[in-house]
C-alpha positions in Angstrom: 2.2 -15.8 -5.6 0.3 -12.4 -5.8 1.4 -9.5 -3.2 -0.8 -6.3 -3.1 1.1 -3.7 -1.6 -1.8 -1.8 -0.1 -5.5 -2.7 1.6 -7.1 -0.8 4.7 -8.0 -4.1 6.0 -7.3 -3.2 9.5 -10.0 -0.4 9.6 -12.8 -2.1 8.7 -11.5 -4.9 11.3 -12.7 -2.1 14.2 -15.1 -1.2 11.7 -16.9 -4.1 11.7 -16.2 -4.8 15.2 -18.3 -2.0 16.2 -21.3 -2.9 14.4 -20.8 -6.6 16.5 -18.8 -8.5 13.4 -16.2 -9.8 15.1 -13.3 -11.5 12.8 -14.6 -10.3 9.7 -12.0 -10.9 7.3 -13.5 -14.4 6.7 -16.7 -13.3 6.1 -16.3 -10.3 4.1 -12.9 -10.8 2.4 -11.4 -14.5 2.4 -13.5 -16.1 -0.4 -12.2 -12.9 -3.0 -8.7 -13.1 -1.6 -8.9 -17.0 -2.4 -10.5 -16.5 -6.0 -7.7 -13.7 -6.7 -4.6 -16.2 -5.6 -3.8 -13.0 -3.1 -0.7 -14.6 -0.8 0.5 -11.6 0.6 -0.3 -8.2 1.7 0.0 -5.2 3.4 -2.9 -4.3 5.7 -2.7 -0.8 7.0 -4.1 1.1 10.2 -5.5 4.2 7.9 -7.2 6.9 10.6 -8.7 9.7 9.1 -6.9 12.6 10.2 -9.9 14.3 10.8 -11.5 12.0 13.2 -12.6 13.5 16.5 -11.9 10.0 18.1 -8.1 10.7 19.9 -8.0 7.4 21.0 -9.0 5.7 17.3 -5.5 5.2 15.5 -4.2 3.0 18.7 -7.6 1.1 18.6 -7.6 -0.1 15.4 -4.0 -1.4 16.2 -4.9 -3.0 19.4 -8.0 -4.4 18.0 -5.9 -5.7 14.6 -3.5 -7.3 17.0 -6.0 -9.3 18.8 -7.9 -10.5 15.2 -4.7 -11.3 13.2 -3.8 -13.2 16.1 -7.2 -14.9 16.5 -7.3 -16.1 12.9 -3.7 -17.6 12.6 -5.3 -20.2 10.8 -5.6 -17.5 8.0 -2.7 -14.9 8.5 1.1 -15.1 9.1 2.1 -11.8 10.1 5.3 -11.1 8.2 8.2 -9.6 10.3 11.0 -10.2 8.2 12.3 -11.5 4.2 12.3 -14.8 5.5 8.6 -14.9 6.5 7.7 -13.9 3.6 9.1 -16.4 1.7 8.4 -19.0 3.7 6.2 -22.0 2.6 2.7 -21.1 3.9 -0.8 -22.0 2.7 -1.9 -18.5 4.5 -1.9 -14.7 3.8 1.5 -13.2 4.5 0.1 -9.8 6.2 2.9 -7.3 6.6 1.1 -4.7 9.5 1.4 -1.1 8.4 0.7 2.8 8.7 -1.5 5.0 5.5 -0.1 8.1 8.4 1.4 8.8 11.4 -0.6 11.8 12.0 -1.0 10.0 15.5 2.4 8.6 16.4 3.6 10.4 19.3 7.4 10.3 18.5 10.5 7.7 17.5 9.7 6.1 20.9 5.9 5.2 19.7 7.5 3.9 16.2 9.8 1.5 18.5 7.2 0.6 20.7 4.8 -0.5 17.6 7.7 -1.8 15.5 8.2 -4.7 18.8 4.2 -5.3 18.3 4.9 -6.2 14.5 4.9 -3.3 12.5 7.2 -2.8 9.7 5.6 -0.3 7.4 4.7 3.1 7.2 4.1 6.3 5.2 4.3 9.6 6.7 0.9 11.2 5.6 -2.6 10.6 4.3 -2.7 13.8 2.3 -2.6 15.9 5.4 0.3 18.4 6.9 1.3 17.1 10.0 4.1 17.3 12.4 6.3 14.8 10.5 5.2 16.1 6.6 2.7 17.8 4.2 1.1 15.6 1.9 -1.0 16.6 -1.0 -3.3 18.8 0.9 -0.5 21.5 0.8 1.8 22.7 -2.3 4.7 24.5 -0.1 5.8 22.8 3.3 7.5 19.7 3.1 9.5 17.0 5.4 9.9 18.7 8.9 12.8 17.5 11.9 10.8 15.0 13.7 10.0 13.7 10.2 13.6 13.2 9.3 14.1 11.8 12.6 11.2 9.4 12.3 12.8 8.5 8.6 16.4 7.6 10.3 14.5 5.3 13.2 12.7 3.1 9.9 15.3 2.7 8.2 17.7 1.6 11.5 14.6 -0.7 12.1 14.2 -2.0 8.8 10.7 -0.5 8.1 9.1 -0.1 4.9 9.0 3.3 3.8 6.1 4.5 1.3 5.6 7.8 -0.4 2.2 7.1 -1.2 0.1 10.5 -0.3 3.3 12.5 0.3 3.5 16.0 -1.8 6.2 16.8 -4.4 8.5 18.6 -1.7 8.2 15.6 1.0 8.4 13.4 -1.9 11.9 14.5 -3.1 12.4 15.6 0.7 12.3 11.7 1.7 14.8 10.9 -0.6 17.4 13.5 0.5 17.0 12.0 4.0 16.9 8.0 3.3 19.2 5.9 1.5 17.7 2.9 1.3 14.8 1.6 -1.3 11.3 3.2 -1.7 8.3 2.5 -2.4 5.1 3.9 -3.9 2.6 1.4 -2.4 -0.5 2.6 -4.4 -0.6 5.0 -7.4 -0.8 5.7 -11.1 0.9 7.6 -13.5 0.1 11.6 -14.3 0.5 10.7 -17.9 -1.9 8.5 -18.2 -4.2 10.4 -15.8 -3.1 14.0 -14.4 -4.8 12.9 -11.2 -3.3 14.9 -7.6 -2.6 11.2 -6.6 -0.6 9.9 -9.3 3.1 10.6 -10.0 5.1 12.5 -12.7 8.0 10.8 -14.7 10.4 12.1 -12.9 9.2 10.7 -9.6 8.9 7.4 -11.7 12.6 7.7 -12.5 13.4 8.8 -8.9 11.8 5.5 -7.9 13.9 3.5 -10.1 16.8 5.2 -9.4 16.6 4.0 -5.9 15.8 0.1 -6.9 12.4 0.8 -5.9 8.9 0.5 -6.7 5.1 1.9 -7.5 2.0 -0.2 -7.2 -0.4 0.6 -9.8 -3.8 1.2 -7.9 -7.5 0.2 -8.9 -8.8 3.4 -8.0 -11.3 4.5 -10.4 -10.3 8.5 -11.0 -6.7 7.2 -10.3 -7.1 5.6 -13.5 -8.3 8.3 -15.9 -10.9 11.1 -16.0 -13.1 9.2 -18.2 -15.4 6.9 -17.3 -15.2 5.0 -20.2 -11.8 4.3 -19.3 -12.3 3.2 -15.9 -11.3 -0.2 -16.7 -9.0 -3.0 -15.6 -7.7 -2.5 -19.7 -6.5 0.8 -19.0 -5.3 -0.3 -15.3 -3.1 -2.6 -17.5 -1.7 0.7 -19.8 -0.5 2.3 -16.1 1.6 -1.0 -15.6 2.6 -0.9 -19.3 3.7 2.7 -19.5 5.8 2.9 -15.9 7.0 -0.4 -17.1 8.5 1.3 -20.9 9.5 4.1 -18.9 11.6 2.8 -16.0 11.7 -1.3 -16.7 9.5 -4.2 -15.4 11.1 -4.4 -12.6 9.9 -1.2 -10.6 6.6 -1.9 -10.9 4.4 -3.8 -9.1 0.4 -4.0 -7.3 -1.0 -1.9 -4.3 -4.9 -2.4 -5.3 -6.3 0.1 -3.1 -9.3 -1.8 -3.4 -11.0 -0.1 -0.5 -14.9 0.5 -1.5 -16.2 -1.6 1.8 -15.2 0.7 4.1 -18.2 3.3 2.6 -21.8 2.4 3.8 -23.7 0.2 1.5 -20.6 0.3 -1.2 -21.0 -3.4 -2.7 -17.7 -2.8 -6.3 -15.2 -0.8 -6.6 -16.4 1.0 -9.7 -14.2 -0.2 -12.2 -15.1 -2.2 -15.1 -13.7 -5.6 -14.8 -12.0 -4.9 -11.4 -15.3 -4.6 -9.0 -13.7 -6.6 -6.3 -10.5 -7.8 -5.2 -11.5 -11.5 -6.6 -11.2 -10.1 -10.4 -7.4 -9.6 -9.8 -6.7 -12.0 -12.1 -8.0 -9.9 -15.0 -5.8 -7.6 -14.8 -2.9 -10.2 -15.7 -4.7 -11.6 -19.0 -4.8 -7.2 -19.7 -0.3 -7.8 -19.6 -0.8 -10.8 -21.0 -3.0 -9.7 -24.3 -0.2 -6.7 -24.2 2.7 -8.8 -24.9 3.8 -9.8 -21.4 5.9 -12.8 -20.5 4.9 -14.9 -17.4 8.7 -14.4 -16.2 7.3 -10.5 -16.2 4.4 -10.8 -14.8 5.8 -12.7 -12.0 7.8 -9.8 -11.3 5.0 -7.7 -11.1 2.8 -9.3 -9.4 5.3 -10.3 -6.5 8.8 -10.1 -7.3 9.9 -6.5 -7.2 8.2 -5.9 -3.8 10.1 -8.8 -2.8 13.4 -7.8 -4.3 12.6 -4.5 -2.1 12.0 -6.4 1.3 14.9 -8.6 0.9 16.8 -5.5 1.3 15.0 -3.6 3.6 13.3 -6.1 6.1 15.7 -7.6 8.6 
């Protein structure tokens, strides 16, 4: 099994369902999920927070609802552990929020959890009513934001500090008790990019039996283009793995390049699309990597995670 912990799958869904493209997964995605041996996934609602569209975040839900549904032959949503790991020859999709810039309250949260959602991060790098993320260096997690926090985790939600800044980082954890994820990032001392995390988040993370999903964002990977590569990808997964043990990390691909106009790879070498996964396991494996550990990393920790938090 293979779980990526993070694609925006959901937006191009309306995406494409504006330019007439209805159900567009299998057309645009299915053959590289296939050729990577992706079985499980989160698929997120990311709205830009600067969109002039009011009404966008609760279409692309609405819209996702109706295509997931459609396509059963392809996806089983996932609303619990037991789902998950359930025998199933299609895409276990866990439905998720990159933001809740646009959720109205705890009352919104319940009404999308009923619909099937069981995932969420506060911010997409924006301050908004519920936290700053790494737009701002000073505010942090506000009241509705704790409030929002205690409703997840009496759900059973997925909570992700992908996006949040250092204060709502640490913030999140003063307020939570249960596991946390990072569903897409890379380490600051491989590259000291805004969007990766410090060792001490790293330990933070382990400390709460959590875990980060190493990303295949290009400048998440290193300010040198030479090193843009699925190789150094591999040294992300290597170093968190030294620093806090193989079993707090884990993959959130962020492979998100189709949502730009006319983007056909994701700019890095030997990860241009999601169906070159794979290449990134013979990096662990030329590294020194069991397959007992890469099986933890390329499904098991996230799992260990759910089985805990989902209910």
């Amino acid at each position: 099994m293979l779980f990526d912990a993070h694609a925006d799958i959901l937006t191009d869904m309306l995406e494409q369902k504006r330019i007439d493209n209805k159900n567009s997964f299998k057309s645009r995605h299915l053959d590289y999920y296939k050729k990577a041996g992706i079985t499980h996934s989160i698929f997120v609602n990311f709205t830009d927070p600067s969109t002039k569209n009011k009404t966008e975040f609760k279409e692309i839900f609405e819209n996702a609802f109706i295509e997931l549904k459609e396509n059963s032959d392809v996806f089983n949503i996932c609303l619990n552990y037991k789902d998950l790991i359930s025998p199933s020859n299609k895409i276990g999709v866990i439905i998720g929020m990159e933001g809740i810039m646009q959720l109205e309250d705890v009352n919104h949260l319940q009404e999308l959890y009923d619909k099937g959602v069981r995932h969420a991060g506060l911010t997409w790098n924006e301050v908004n009513k519920y936290a700053a993320g790494l737009s701002s260096t000073t505010e942090g997690l506000t009241q509705p934001g704790k409030d929002i926090l205690k409703r997840m985790e009496d759900l059973g939600m997925i909570i992700d500090l992908a996006h949040a800044n250092p204060r709502t980082f640490k913030e999140v954890f003063e307020n939570t008790t249960q596991p946390l994820i990072v569903s897409h990032g890379n380490t600051k001392a491989l590259c000291n990019h805004i969007r990766n995390y410090t060792d001490e988040q790293l330990r933070m993370i382990k400390d709460r039996n959590g875990v980060i999903g190493i990303c295949g964002i290009a400048p998440f990977i290193s300010d040198k283009e030479e090193q843009q590569n699925v190789t150094y990808m591999a040294a992300h997964i290597d170093y968190v793995a030294k620093l806090i043990g193989v079993d707090h990390v884990g993959i959130g691909f962020d492979v998100c390049y189709y949502l730009n106009e006319n983007a056909t790879q994701n700019g890095v070498e030997g990860f241009q699309n999601i169906g070159e996964a794979n290449n990134l396991f013979t990096e662990l494996q030329k590294l020194g990597y069991s397959d007992s550990d890469i099986e933890k990393i390329k499904y098991k920790n996230f799992f260990r995670v759910f089985k805990e938090v989902l209910k």
